[in-house]
Backbone bond lengths (Angstrom), bond angles and torsions (degrees), N, CA, C in turn:
res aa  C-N    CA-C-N  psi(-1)  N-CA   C-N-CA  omega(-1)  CA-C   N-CA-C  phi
1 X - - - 1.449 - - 1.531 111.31 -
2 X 1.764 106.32 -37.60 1.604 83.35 172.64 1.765 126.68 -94.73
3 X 1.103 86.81 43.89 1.659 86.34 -179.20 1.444 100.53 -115.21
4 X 1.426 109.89 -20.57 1.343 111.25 161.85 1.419 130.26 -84.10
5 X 0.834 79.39 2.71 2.022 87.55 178.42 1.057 111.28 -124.07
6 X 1.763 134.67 -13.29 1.714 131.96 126.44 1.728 111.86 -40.56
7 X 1.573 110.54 -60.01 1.537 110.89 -162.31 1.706 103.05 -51.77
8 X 1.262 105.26 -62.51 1.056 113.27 178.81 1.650 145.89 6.83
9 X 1.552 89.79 -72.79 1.348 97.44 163.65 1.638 127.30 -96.24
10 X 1.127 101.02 5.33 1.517 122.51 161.73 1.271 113.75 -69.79
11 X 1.090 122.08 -71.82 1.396 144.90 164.87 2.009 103.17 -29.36
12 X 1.531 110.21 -49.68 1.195 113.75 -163.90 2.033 93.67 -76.76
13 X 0.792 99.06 -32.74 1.766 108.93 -174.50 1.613 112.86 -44.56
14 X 1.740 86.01 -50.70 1.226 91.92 -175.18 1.415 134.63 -95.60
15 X 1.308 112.98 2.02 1.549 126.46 164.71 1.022 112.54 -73.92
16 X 1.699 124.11 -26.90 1.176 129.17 177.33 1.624 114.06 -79.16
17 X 1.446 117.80 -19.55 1.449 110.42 -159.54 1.494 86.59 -89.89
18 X 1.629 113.32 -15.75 1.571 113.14 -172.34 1.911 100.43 -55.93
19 X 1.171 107.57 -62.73 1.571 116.68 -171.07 1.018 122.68 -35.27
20 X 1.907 119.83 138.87 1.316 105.48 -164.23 1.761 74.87 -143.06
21 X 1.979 99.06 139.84 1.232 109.21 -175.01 1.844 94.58 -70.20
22 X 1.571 97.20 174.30 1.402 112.62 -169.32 1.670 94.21 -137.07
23 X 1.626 115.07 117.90 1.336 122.82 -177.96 1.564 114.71 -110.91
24 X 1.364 107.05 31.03 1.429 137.91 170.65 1.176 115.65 -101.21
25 X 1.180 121.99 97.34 1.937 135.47 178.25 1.950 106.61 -63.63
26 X 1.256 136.64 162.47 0.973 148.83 -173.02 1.653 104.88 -72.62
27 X 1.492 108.47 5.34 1.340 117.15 -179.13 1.520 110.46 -87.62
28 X 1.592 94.45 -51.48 1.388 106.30 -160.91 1.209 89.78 128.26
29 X 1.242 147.43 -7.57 1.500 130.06 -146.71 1.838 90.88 -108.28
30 X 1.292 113.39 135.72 1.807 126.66 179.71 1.559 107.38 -99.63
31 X 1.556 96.76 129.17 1.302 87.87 172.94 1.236 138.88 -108.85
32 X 1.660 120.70 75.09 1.239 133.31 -147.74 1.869 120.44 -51.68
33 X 1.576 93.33 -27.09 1.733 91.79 -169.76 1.663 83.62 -71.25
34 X 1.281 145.55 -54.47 1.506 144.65 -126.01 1.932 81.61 -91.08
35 X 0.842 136.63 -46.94 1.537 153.30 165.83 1.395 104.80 -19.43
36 X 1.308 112.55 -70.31 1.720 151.56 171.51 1.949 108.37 -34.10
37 X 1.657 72.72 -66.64 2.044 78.99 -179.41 0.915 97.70 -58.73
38 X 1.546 129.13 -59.87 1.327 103.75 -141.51 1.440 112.60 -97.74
39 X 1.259 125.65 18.51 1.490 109.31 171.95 1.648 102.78 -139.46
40 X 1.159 109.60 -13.16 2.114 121.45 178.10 1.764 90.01 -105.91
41 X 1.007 147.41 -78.00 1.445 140.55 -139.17 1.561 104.65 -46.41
42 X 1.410 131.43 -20.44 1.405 119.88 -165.83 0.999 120.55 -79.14
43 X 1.805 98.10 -18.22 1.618 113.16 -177.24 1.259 107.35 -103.27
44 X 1.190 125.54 -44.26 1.585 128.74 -139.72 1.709 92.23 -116.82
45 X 1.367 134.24 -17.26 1.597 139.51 -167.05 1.403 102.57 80.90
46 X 1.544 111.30 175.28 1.065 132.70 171.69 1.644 108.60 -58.94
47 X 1.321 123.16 -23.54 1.488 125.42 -147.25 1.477 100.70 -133.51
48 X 1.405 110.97 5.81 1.763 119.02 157.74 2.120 93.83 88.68
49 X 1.268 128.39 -5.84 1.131 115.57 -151.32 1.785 101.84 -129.55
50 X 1.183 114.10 33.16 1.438 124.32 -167.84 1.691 111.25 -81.82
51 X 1.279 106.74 -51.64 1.632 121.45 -177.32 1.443 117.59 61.84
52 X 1.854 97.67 37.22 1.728 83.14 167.22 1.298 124.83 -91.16
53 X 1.634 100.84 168.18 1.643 105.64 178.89 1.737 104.83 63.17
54 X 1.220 146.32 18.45 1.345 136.87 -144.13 1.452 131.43 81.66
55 X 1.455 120.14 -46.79 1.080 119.24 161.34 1.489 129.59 30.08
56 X 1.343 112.17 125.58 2.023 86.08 168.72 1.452 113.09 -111.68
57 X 1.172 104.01 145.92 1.681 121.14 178.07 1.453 100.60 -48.74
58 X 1.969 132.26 90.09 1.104 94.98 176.77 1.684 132.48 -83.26
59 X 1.296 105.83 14.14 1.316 116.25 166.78 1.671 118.03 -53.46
60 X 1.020 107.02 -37.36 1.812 118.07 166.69 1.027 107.68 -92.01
61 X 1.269 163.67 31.68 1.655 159.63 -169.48 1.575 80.75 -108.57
62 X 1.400 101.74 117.06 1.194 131.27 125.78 1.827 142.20 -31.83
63 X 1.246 96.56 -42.96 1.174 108.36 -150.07 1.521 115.83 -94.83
64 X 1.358 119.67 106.25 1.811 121.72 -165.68 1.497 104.87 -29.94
65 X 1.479 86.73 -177.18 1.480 102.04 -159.89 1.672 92.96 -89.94
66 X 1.314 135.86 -54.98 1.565 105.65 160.41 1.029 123.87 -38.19
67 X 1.028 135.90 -52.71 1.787 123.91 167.07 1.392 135.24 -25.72
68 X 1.409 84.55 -66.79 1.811 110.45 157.45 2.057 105.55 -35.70
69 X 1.156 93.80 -84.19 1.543 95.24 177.97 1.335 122.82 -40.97
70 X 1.353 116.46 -38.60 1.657 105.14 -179.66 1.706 115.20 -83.13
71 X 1.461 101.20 -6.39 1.225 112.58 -178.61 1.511 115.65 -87.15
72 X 1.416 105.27 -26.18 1.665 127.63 159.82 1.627 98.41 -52.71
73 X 1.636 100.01 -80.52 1.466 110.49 -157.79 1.554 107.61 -68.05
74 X 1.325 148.95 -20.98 1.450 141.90 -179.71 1.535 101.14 -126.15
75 X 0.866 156.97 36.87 1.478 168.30 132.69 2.032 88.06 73.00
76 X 1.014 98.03 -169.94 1.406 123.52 173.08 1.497 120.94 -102.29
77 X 1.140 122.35 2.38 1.684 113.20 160.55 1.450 110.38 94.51
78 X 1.847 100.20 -20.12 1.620 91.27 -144.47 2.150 96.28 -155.01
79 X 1.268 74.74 48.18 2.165 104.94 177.53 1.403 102.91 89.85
80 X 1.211 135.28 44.26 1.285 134.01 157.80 1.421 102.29 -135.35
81 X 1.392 104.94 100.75 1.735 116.46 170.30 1.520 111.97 -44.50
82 X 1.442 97.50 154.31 1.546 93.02 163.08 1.740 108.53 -102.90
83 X 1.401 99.06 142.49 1.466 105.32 -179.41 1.665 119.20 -102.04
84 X 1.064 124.21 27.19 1.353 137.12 157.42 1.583 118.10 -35.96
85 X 1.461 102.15 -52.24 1.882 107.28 -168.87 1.511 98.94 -96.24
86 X 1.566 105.41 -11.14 2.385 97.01 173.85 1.144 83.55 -78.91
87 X 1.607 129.51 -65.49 1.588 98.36 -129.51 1.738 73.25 -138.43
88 X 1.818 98.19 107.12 1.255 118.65 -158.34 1.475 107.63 -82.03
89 X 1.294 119.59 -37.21 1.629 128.88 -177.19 1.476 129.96 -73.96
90 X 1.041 129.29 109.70 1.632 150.40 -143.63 1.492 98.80 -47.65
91 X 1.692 97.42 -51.77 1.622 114.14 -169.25 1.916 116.30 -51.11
92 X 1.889 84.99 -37.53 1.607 84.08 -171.80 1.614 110.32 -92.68
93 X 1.055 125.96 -8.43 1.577 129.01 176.02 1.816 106.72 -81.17
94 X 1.663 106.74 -20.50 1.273 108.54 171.64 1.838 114.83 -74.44
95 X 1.314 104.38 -40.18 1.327 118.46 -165.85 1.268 97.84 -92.32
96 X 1.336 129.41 12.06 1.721 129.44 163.00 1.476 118.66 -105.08
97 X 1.654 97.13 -13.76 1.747 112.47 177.07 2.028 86.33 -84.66
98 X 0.973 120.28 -42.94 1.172 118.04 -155.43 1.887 109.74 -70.20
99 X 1.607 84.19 -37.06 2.086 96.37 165.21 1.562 93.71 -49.59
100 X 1.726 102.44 -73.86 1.646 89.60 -151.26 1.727 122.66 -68.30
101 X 1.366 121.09 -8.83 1.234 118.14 175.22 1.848 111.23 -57.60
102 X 1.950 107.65 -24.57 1.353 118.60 -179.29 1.781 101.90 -63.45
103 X 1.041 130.94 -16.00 1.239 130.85 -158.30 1.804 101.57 -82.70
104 X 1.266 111.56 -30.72 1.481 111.70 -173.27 1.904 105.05 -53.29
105 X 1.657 77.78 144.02 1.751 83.28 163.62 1.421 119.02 -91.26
């Protein structure tokens, strides 16, 4: 009995870490700025130009908007996670390349 009431909330931990929010309204419509905060703003700011931890200014990014996206979806190797397993749906990792390409000056 007490191994079940250790597992337990173990077990509960991790169904939860499974879940991945959905920034897709019953429309279809993505909501890229709310997308942004909550998984880019800690690094990059609200305004793409923060540079924490390394971070890149994406106000200077160079780098097209496929770029952008694969750089979303397979991280950079080198402190930029890949976000493939957060924000699992093709549509919204596209429409988060499409936020930050807005960031250029």
């Amino acid at each position: 009995m007490k191994k079940i009431l250790i597992l337990l909330p173990v077990a509960f931990i991790v169904v939860l870490s499974c879940e991945t929010k959905s920034y897709t309204d019953e429309n279809g419509k993505i909501d890229a700025k709310a997308m942004f905060i909550d998984n880019c703003a800690s690094c990059h700011g609200e305004t793409g130009d923060a540079e924490i931890g390394g971070a890149k200014n994406l106000k200077l990014s160079t780098l097209s908007k496929d770029e952008v996206y694969d750089v979303i979806t397979n991280g950079t190797g080198n402190g930029m996670m890949a976000y493939k397993n957060v924000i699992k749906a093709e549509a919204e990792r596209k429409a988060l390349a499409d936020y930050v390409m807005g960031f250029r000056e």
